[in-house]
Structure formats: structure tokens, C-alpha cells
C-alpha positions as CSV (number, residue, x, y, z in Angstrom):
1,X,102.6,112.3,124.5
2,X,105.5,114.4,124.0
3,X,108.8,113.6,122.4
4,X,111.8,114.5,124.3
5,X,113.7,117.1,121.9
6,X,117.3,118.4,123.2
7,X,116.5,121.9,124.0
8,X,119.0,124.5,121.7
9,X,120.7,125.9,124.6
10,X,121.5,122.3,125.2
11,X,122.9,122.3,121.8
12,X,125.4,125.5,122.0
13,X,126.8,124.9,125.2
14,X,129.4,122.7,124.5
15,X,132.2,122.3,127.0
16,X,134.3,125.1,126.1
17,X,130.7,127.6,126.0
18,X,129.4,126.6,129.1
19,X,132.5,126.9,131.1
20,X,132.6,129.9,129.4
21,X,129.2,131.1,131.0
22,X,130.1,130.6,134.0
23,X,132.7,133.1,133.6
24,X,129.9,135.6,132.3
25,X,127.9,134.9,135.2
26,X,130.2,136.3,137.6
27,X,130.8,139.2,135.7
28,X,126.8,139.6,135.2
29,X,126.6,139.3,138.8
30,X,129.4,141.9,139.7
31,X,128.5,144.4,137.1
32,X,124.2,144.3,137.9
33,X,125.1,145.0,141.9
34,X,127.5,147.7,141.1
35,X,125.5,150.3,142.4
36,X,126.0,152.5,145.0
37,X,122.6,152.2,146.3
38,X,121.5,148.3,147.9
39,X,117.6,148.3,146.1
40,X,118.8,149.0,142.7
41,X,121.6,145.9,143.3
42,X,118.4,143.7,145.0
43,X,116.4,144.5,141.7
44,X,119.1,144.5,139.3
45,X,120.4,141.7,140.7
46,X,117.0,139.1,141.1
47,X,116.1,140.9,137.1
48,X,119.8,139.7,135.8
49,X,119.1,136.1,138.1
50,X,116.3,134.5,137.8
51,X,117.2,132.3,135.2
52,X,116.3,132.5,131.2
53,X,118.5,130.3,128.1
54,X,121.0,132.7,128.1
55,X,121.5,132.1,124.2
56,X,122.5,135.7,123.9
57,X,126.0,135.3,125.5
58,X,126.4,131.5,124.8
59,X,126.2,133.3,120.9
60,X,129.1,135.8,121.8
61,X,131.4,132.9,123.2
62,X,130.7,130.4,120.0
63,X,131.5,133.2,117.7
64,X,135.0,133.9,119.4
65,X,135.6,130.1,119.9
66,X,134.7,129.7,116.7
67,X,137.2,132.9,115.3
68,X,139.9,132.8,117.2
69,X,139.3,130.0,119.1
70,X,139.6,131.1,123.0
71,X,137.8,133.4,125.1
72,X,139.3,136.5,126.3
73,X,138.2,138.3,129.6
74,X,137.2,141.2,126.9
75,X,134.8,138.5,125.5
76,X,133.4,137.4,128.8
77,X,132.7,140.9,129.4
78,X,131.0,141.4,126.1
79,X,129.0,138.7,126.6
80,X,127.8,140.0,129.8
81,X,126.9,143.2,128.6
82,X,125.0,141.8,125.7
83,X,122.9,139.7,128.3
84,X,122.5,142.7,130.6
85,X,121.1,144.8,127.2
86,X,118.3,141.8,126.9
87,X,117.6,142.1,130.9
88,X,117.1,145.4,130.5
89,X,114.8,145.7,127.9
90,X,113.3,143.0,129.6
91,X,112.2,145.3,132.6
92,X,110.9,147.5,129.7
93,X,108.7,145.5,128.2
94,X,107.2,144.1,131.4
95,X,106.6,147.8,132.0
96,X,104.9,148.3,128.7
97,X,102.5,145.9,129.0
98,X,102.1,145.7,132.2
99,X,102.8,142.5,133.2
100,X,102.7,140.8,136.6
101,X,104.7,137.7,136.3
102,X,107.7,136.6,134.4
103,X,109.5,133.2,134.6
104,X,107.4,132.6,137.7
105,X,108.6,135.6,139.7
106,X,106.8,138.8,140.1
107,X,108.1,141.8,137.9
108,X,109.8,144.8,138.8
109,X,107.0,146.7,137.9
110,X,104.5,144.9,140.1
111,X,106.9,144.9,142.9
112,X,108.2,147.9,142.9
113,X,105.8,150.2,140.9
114,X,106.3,151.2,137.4
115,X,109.0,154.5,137.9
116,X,111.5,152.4,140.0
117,X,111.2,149.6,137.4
118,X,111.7,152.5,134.7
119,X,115.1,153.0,136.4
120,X,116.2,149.9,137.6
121,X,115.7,148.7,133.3
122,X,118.0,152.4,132.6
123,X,120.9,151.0,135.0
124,X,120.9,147.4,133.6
125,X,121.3,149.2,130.5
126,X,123.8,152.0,131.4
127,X,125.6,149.6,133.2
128,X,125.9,147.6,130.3
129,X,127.4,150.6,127.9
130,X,129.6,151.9,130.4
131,X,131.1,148.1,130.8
132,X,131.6,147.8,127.0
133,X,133.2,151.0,127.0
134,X,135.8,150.8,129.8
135,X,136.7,147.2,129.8
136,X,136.0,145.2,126.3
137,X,136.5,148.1,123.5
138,X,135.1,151.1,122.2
139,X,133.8,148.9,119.1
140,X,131.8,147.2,121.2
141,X,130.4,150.1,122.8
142,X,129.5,151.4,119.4
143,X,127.8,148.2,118.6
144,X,125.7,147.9,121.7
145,X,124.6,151.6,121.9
146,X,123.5,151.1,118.4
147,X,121.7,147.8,119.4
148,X,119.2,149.6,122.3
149,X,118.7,152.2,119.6
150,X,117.4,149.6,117.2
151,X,115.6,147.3,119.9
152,X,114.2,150.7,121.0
153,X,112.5,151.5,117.2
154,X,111.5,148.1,117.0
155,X,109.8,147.5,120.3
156,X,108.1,151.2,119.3
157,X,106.6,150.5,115.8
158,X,105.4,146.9,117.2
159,X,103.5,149.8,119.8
160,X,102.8,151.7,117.2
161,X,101.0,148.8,115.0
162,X,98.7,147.4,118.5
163,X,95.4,146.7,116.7
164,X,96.3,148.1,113.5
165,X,94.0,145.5,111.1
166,X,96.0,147.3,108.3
167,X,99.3,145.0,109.4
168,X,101.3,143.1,107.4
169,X,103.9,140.2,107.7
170,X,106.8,142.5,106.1
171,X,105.8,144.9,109.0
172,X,106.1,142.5,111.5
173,X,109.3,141.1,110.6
174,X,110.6,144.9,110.3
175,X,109.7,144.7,114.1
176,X,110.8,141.6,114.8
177,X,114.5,142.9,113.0
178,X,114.6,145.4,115.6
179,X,113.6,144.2,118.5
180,X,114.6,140.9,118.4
181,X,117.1,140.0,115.8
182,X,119.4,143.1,116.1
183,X,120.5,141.5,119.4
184,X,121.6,138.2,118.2
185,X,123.8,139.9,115.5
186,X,125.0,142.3,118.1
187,X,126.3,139.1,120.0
188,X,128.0,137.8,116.9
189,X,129.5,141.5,116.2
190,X,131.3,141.9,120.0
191,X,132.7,138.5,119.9
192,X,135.4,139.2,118.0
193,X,137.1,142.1,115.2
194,X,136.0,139.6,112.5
195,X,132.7,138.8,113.8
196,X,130.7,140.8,111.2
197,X,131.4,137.5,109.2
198,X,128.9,135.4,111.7
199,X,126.4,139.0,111.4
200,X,124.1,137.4,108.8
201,X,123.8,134.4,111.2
202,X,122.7,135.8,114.2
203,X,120.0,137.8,112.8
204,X,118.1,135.4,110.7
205,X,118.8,133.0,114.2
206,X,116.9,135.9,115.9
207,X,114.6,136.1,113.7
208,X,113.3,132.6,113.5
209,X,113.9,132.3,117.0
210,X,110.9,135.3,117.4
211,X,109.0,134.4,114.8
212,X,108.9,130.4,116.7
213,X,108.3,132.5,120.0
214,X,105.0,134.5,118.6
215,X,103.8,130.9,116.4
216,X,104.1,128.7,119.9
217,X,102.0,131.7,121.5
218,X,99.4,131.0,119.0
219,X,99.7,127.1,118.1
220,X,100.9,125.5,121.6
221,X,98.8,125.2,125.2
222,X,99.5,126.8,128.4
223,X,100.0,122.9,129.3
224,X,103.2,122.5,127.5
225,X,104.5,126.1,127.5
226,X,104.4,126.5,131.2
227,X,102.4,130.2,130.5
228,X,98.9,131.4,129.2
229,X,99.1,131.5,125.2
230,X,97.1,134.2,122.7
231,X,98.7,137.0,124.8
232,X,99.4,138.4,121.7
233,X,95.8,138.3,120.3
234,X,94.9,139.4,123.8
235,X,97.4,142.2,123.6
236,X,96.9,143.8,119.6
237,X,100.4,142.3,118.7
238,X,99.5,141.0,114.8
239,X,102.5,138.5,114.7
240,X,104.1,137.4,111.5
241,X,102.6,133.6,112.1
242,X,99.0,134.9,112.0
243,X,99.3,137.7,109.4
244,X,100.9,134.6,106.9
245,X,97.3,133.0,108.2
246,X,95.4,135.8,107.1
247,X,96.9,136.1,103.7
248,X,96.7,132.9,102.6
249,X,93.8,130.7,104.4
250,X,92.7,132.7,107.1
251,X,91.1,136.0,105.3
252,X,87.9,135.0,107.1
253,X,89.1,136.0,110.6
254,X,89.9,139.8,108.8
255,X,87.1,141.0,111.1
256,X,88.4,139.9,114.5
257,X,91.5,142.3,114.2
258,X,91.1,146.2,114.9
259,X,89.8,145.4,118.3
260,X,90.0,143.9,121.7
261,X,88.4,140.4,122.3
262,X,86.4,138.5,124.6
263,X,88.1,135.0,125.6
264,X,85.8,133.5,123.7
265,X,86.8,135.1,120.5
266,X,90.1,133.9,120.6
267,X,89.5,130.3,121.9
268,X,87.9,130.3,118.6
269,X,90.5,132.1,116.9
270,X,93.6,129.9,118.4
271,X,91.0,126.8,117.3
272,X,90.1,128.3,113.7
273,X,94.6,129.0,113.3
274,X,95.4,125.5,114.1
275,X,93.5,124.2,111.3
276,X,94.8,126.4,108.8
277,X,97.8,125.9,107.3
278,X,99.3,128.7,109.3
279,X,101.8,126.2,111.4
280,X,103.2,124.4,108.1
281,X,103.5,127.9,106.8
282,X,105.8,128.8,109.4
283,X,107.7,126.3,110.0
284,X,108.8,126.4,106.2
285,X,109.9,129.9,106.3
286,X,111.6,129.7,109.3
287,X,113.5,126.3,107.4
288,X,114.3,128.7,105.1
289,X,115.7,131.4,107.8
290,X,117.5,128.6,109.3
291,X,118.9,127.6,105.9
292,X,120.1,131.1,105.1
293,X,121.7,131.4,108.5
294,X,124.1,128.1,108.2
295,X,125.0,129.4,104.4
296,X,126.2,132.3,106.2
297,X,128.7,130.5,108.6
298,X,132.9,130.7,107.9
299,X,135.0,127.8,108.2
300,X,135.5,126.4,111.6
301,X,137.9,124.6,112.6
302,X,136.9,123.7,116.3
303,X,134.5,120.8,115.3
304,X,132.6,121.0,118.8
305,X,131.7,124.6,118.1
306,X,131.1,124.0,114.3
307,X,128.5,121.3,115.4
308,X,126.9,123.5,117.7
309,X,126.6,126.7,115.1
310,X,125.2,124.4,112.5
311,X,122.9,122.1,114.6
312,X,121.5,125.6,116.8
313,X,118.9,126.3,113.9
314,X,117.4,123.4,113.1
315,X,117.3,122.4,116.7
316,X,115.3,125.4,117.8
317,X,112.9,124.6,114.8
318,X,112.6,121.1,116.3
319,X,112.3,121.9,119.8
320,X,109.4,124.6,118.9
321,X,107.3,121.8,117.0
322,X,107.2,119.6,119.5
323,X,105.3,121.8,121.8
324,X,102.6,122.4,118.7
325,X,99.4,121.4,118.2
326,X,98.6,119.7,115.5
């Protein structure tokens, strides 16, 4: 039986964050139908709607609540943009590997074939720059064109390392930096002119929050997560969970990677992981992420927001577990 765990969007939206978001929603909506031609606003639109924890822009608002202690309609649009940037690379990812299906509703790319998708994903993003650019600051600009840059390098040497049995966990978390991470410190960096202060904690957030992602993919059951799990396996993705595996009690699976497998192979694999100590492993780095990331934190004086920065870590950590198998 499960244990009910407070889920960590739960734990940053505090009053002043989540009417906040409602604020970022509207302009989310406004900005993804802005185009001049009704499919791209119908795609856009369900892509930037169909639901997800938004932790991205509830970041951005904490930061400036926490900072300067309102939120500005130049942080609401920040916010926004930095959401649209994680939509859009959304529809690119789908597109990369092909997927059908996400959060229950079919994909651009299955709906609407792969090169409308691959321009629907460019508007969300465009869209998202030229926003930053005309109404929060050219800073922010700067620091969201030099986000896709890094979530683009980072999604590409993740491609670049599919099956590559010659993987290791410092490569993965190079990816994960990139791809993942780079984002939550983008949405500490636009939330205000001092916000390079939180920097250091929205990375190591985003990358524990990844690194949780790929271990529940590997350690969890379609049963609790609501989706199939050893996609990655399935897919050639060497996450950081199992390459810890493989270099400290999991050598003996070596000869699985460098290859595609049958469902039996990894039914055994997933089985084989989850008696190693591959979960504890994790979960004690990422303790040591989340650690890292409060040390990081300025004073704040809003004692609301401070609980939700400091208790946004662990919670995540806590929320993941429950959904192992142990």
C-alpha cells in the first residue's frame, strides 16, 4: 500500500506562487495562440495546455518572491517564457523518439506528422525569445537564448551516447546539466537582477529532479507511474541511476548494453537493478544534490516562500521513493 506523500509542486505553490501562476497562465495562453495562422494556435495551444507540474515557472515566481518580494508583470512574463522553452523542447523530444502519447494525449507528431510538429516546437520557442525580448528585458533574452542552446547540446550528446556501452555516470550528468538542469537555473536567473544568487539552486534541483525522473523509470511500475517504465533501456538512454549500478554491483549486466533488447531482457534487467543497491545509491547522491542546493539559498525573509525553497528538495526525494520498489 502506498503512503500519501505531498507532491513538490504541492510544496512551492504557496499562496502568493500559485496566484501567481494563474497570472502565467494567461499569459502562456495569450502568447502560444499568437499566431497568425488558427493550426499553429490549436497545436500550440493544446502542447502549452494539457497540464504538467509547471515547477519551471512556480521556480521563477519563488525566486522573485523570495528577492524582492512581489511579482512584477515582467516576472509573470518570464515565467511564461521559461515554461513555453520546456513546451517546446517538449514537442522536440516527442519528435525524436518518436513518441505517440504524452500525458495521456496524442503528440504533435502523431497527430500532425513529424514537419508540422518540427514547427509548431520552433514557434513555442521563438515565441518564447521574442516575448523575453520585448516585454521582460533583454537580460532575460540573453539568458533564455542561451538556455535552448544548452538544452539543445545536451538533448544532442544524450543522442549522441544511444547504445554507447562505453557510457559513464559523469557523461550522463554532463547531459543531464544540459538538458535538464540548465532550465531550472534559467528560471532562477529571469526572476530577478540578483537571481544568479539562487543559480546554484536551480541546477542541482534540476538535476536531482532528472536524475529521480530516469531512477523511477527503472525502479517504479507502470502501476504507480501511470506510464510504461524501462523506456530508457528500451530506447539506448544509459541513465546515471544504472551506470552507478554498473560500477559498483551491477558489472554483470556489462553485456546487455551496446544493443537493443527483447522484453524479456529487460524484465530481467529492471528485476536484476532492484536488487542491487542501485536505488540506495541514488537516493544518497541525490541527498547530497538536495543538500548542496539548500546550502546555496540567500536569506529570506518571506517565511512562506523560505519554507517552500528549503522543503522543495527533500520533498521531491520523498515523493520519488514512494513510488519505488523495494
Amino acid at each position: 500500500m502506498l503512503t500519501h506523500v505531498v507532491r513538490p509542486e504541492e510544496i512551492l505553490n504557496s499562496p502568493a506562487v500559485s496566484a501567481g501562476l494563474l497570472r502565467v497562465e494567461s499569459r502562456i495562453r495569450r502568447l502560444s495562440t499568437s499566431s497568425r495562422l488558427p493550426l499553429i494556435n490549436s497545436a500550440a495551444g493544446r502542447i502549452t495546455g494539457a497540464g504538467g507540474k509547471r515547477l519551471r515557472p512556480a521556480l521563477t515566481l519563488a525566486t522573485a518572491l523570495a528577492l524582492d518580494g512581489s511579482l512584477s508583470n515582467r516576472v509573470v512574463t518570464a515565467a511564461a517564457c521559461v515554461e513555453l522553452i520546456h513546451a517546446g523542447s517538449l514537442v522536440h523530444d516527442d519528435l525524436m523518439d518518436k513518441a505517440a502519447e504524452r500525458r495521456g494525449v496524442r503528440t504533435l507528431n502523431a497527430e500532425l506528422g513529424e514537419g508540422r510538429a518540427l514547427v509548431v516546437g520552433d514557434f513555442i520557442l521563438a515565441r518564447a525569445g521574442l516575448a523575453a525580448l520585448s516585454s521582460a528585458s533583454k537580460p532575460v533574452a540573453e539568458t533564455l537564448a542561451s538556455v535552448v542552446v544548452e538544452l539543445a547540446e545536451g538533448q544532442f550528446q544524450e543522442a549522441a551516447e544511444l547504445f554507447d556501452p562505453e557510457r559513464t555516470p559523469e557523461d550522463a550528468l554532463r547531459s543531464i546539466t544540459g538538458k535538464t538542469a540548465s532550465l531550472f537555473r534559467a528560471s532562477c536567473l529571469v526572476a530577478h537582477r540578483n537571481g544568479s544568487s539562487m543559480a546554484v539552486y536551480g541546477e542541482r534541483f534540476g538535476i536531482l529532479f532528472q536524475i529521480l525522473d530516469d531512477l523511477l523509470d527503472l525502479a517504479s511500475t507502470a502501476d504507480r507511474l501511470g506510464k510504461p517504465v524501462g523506456n530508457d533501456l528500451r530506447q539506448g538512454v544509459y541513465t546515471f541511476p544504472l551506470l552507478l549500478a554498473l560500477r559498483h554491483d551491477c558489472a554483470d549486466l556489462r553485456p546487455f548494453l551496446g544493443r537493443r533488447l527483447s522484453e524479456d531482457e529487460i524484465t530481467l534487467l529492471l528485476a536484476r537493478l532492484r536488487r542491487s543497491s542501485m536505488v540506495d545509491d541514488t537516493l544518497e547522491y541525490c541527498r547530497g544534490l538536495a543538500a548542496g542546493a539548500l546550502s546555496s539559498l540567500p536569506a529570506i525573509a518571506d517565511p512562506q516562500i523560505a519554507a517552500a525553497l528549503y522543503g522543495l528538495p527533500g520533498a521531491y526525494i520523498d515523493w520519488a521513493e514512494s513510488l519505488l520498489v523495494r
